[in-house]
Backbone as a printed PyTorch tensor [residue, N CA C, xyz], in Angstrom:
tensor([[[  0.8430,  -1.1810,   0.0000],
         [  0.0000,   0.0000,   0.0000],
         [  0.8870,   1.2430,   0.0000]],

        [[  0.3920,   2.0630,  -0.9970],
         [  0.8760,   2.9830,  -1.0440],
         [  1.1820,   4.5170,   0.2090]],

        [[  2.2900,   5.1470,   0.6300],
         [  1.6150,   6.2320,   2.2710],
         [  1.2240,   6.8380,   1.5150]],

        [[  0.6750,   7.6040,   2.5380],
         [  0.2370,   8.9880,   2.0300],
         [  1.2180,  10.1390,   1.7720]],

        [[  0.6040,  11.5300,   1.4010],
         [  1.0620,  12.3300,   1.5790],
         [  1.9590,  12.7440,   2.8720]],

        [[  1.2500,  12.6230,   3.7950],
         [  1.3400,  12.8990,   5.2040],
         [  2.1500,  12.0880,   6.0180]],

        [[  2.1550,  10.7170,   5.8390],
         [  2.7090,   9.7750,   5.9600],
         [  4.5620,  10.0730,   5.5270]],

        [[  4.9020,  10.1640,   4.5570],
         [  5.8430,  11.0660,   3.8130],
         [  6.5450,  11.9530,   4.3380]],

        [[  5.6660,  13.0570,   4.9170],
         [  6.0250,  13.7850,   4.8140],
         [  7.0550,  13.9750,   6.7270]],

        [[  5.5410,  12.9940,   7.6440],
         [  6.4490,  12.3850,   8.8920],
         [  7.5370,  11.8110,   8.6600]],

        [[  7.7170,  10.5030,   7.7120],
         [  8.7900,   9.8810,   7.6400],
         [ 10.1180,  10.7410,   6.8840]],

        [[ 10.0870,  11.6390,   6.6170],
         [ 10.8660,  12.6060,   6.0180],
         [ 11.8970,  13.3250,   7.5480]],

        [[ 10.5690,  13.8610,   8.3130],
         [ 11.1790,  14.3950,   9.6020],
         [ 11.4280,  13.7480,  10.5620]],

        [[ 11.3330,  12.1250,  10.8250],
         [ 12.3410,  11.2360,  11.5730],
         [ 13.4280,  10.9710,  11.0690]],

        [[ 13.6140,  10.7760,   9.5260],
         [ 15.0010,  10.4770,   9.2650],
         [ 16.0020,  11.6740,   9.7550]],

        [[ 15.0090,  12.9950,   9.0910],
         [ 16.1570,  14.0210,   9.0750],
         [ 16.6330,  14.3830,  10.7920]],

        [[ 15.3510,  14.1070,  11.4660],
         [ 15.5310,  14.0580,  13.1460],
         [ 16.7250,  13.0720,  13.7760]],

        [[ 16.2450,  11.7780,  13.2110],
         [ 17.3240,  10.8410,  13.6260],
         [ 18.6930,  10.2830,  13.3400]],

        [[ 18.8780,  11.4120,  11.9600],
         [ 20.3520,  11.0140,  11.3630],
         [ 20.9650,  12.3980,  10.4630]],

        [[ 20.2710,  13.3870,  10.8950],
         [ 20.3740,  14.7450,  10.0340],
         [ 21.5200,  15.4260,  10.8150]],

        [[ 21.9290,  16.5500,  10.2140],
         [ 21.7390,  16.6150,   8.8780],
         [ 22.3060,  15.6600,   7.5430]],

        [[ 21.9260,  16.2180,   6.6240],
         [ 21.6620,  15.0340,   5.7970],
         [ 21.5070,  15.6910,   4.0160]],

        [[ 22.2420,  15.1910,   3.1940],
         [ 21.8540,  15.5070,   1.9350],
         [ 21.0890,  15.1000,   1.3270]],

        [[ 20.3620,  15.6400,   0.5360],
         [ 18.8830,  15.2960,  -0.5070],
         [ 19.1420,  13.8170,  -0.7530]],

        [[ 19.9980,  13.5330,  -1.0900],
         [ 20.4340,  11.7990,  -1.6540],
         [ 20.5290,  11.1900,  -0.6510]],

        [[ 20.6980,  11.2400,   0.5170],
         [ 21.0750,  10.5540,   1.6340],
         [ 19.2340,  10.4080,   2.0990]],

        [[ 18.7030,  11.2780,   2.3790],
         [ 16.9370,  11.5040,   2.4650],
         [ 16.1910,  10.6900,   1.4260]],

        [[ 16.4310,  10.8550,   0.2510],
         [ 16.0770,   9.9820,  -0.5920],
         [ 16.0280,   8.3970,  -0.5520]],

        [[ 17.2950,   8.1860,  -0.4100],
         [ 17.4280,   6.7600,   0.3270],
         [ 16.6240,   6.2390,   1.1720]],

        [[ 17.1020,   6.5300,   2.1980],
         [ 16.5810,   6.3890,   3.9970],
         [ 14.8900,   6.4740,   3.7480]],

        [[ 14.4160,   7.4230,   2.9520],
         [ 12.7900,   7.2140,   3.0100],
         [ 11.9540,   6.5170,   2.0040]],

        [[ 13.0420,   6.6540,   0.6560],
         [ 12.2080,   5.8390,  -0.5910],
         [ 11.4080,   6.4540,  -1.3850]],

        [[ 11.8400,   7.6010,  -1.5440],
         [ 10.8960,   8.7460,  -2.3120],
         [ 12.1530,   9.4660,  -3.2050]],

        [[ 11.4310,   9.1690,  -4.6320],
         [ 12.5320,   9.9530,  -5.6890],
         [ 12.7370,  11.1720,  -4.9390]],

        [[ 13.7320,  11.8630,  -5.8370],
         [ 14.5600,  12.8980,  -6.1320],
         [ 13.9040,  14.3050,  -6.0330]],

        [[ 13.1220,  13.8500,  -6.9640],
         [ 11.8010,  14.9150,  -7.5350],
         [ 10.9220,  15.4070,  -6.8830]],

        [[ 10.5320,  14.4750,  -6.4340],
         [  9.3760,  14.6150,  -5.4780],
         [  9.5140,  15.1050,  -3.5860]],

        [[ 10.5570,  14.6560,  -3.4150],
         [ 11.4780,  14.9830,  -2.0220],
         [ 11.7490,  16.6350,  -2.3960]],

        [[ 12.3180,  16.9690,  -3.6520],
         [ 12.5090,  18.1640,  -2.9920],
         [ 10.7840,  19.2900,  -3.5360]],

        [[ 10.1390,  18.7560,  -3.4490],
         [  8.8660,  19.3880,  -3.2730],
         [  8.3710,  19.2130,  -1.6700]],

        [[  8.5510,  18.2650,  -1.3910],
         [  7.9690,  17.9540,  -0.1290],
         [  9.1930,  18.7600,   0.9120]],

        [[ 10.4550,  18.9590,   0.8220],
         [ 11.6490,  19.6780,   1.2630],
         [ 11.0190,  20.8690,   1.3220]],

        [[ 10.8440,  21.5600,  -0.0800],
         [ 10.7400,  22.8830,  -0.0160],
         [  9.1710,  23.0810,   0.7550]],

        [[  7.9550,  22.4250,   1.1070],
         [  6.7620,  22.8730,   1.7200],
         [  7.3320,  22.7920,   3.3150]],

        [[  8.0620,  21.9740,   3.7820],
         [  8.6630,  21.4190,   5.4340],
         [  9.8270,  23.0630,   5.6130]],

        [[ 10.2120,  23.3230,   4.7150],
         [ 11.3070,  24.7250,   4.7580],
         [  9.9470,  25.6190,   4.7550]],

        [[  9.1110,  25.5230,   4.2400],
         [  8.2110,  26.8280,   4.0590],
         [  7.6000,  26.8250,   5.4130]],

        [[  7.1070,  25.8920,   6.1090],
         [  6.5340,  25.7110,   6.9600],
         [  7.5040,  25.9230,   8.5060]],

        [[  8.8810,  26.4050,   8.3030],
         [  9.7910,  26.0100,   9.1370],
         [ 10.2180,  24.7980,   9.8350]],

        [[  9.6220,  23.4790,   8.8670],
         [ 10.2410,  22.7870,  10.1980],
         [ 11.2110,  21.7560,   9.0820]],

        [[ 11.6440,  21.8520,   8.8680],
         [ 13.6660,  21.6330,   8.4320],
         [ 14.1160,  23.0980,   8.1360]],

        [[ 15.5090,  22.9680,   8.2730],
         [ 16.3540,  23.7870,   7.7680],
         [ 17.3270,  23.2480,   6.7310]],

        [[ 17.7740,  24.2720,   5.8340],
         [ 18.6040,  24.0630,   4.7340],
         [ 20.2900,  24.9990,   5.0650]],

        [[ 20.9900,  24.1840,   5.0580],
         [ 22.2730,  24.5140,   5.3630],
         [ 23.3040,  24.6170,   3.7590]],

        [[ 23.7470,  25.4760,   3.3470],
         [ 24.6060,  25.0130,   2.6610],
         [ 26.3930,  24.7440,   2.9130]],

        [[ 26.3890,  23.7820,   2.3220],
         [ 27.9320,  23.3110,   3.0910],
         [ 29.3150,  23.9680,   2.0680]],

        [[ 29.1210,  23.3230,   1.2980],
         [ 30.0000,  24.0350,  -0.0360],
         [ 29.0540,  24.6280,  -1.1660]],

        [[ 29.5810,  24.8230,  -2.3390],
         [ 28.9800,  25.4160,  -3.3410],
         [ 27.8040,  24.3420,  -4.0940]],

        [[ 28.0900,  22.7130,  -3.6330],
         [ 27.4810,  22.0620,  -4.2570],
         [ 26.5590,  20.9950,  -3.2840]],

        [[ 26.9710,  21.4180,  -1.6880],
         [ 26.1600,  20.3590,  -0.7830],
         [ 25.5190,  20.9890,  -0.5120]],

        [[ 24.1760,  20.6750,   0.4140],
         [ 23.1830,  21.5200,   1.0660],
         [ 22.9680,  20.6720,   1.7950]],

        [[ 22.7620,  20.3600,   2.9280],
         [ 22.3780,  19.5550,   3.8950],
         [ 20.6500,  19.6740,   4.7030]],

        [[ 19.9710,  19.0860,   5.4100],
         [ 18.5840,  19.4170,   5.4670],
         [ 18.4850,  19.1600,   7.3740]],

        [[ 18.3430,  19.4910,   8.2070],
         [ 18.2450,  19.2530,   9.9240],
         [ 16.4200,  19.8500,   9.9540]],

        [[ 16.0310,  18.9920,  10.9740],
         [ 15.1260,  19.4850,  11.6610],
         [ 14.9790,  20.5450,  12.8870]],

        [[ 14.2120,  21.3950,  12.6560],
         [ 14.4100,  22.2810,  13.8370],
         [ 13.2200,  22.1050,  14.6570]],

        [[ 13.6160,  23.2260,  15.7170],
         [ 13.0400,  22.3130,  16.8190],
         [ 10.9900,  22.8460,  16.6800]],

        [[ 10.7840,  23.7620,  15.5680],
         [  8.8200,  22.9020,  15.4940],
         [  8.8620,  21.9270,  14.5850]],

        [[  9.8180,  21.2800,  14.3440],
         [  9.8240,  20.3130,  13.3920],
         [  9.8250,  19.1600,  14.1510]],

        [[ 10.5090,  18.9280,  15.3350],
         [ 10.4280,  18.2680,  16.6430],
         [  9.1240,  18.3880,  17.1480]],

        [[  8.6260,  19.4410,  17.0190],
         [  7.1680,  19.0910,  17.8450],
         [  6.2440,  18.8150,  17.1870]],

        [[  6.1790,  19.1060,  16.1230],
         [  5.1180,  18.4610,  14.9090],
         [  5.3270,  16.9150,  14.6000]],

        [[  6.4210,  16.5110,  14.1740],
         [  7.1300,  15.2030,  14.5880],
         [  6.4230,  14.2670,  15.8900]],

        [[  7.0440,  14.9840,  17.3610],
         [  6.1000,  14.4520,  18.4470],
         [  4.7880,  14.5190,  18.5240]],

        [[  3.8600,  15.5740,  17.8230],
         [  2.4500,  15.6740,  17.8360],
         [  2.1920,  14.4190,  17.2210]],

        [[  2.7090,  14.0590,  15.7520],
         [  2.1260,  13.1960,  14.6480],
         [  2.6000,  11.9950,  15.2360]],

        [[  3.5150,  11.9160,  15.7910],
         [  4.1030,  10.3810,  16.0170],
         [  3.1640,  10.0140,  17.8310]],

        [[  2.7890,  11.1780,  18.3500],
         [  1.2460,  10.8240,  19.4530],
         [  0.3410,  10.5540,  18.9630]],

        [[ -0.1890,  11.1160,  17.9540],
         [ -1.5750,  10.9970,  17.4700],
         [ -1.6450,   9.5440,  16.8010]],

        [[ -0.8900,   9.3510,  15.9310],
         [ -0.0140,   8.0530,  15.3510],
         [ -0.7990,   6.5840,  16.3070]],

        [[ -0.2600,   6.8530,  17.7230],
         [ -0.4320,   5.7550,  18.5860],
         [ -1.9860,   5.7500,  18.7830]],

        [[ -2.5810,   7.2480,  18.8790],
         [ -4.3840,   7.1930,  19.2950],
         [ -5.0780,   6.6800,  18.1780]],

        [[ -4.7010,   6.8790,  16.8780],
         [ -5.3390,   6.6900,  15.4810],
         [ -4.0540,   6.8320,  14.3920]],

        [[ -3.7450,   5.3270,  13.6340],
         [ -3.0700,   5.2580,  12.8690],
         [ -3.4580,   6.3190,  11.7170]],

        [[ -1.9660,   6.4720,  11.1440],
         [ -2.1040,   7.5570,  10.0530],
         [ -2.5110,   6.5130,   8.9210]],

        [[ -2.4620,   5.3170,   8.2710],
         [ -2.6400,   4.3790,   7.2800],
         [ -4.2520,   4.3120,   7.2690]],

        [[ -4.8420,   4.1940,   6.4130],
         [ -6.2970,   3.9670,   5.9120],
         [ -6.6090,   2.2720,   5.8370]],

        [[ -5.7060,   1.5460,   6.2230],
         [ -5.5600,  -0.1400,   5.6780],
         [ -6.8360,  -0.8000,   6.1010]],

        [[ -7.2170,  -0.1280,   7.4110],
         [ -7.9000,  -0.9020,   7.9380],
         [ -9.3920,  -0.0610,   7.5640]],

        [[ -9.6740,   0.7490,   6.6630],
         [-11.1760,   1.5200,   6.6730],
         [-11.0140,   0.8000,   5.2800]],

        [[-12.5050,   0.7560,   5.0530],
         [-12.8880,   0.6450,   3.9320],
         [-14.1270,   1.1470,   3.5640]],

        [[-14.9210,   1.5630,   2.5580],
         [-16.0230,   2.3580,   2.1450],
         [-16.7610,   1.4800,   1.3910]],

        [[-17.7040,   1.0200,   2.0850],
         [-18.8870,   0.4560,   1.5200],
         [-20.2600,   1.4210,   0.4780]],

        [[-20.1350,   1.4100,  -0.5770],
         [-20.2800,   2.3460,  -1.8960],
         [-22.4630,   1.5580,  -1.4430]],

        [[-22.2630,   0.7650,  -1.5600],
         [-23.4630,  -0.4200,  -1.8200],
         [-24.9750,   0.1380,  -0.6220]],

        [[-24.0780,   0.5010,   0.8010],
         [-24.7690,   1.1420,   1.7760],
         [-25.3230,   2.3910,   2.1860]],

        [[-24.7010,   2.8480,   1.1190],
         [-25.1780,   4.4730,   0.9730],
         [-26.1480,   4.8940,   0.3930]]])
């Protein structure tokens, strides 16, 4: 099954939490989300403040979580335990409506 958006976009801010900073390719890896698409989801988590973008040399940039990125992180990864973020288990009965 495919995550979600959202899903993504958590697992984006544990890696970068738990092994950041970290280059786009290194993020890529670790979560399993092209190239392409990571740095869309990069640049909305920078818009939103919660990573930061470091540049190291002229050609690295590195990505850290800051700290509302930590608490959004801890919000989602609480809520997580009250009500999974995955849909696996709902299903929509079309027939009953």
């Amino acid at each position: 099954m495919e995550r979600s958006k959202l899903e993504k976009y958590v697992d984006i801010l544990k890696i970068v939490a738990q092994s950041g900073p970290l280059k786009i390719s290194n993020v890529a890896c670790k979560t399993n989300i092209g190239s392409s698409t990571l740095k869309k989801y990069l640049g909305f988590l920078l818009a939103q403040g919660l990573v930061n973008e470091q540049k190291m040399s002229q050609h690295i940039i590195v990505y850290s979580i800051t700290q509302r990125g930590i608490n959004v992180l801890e919000f989602f990864t609480s809520m997580n335990q009250e009500v999974p973020l995955t849909n696996q288990n709902i299903s929509f009965d079309r027939a009953s409506k």
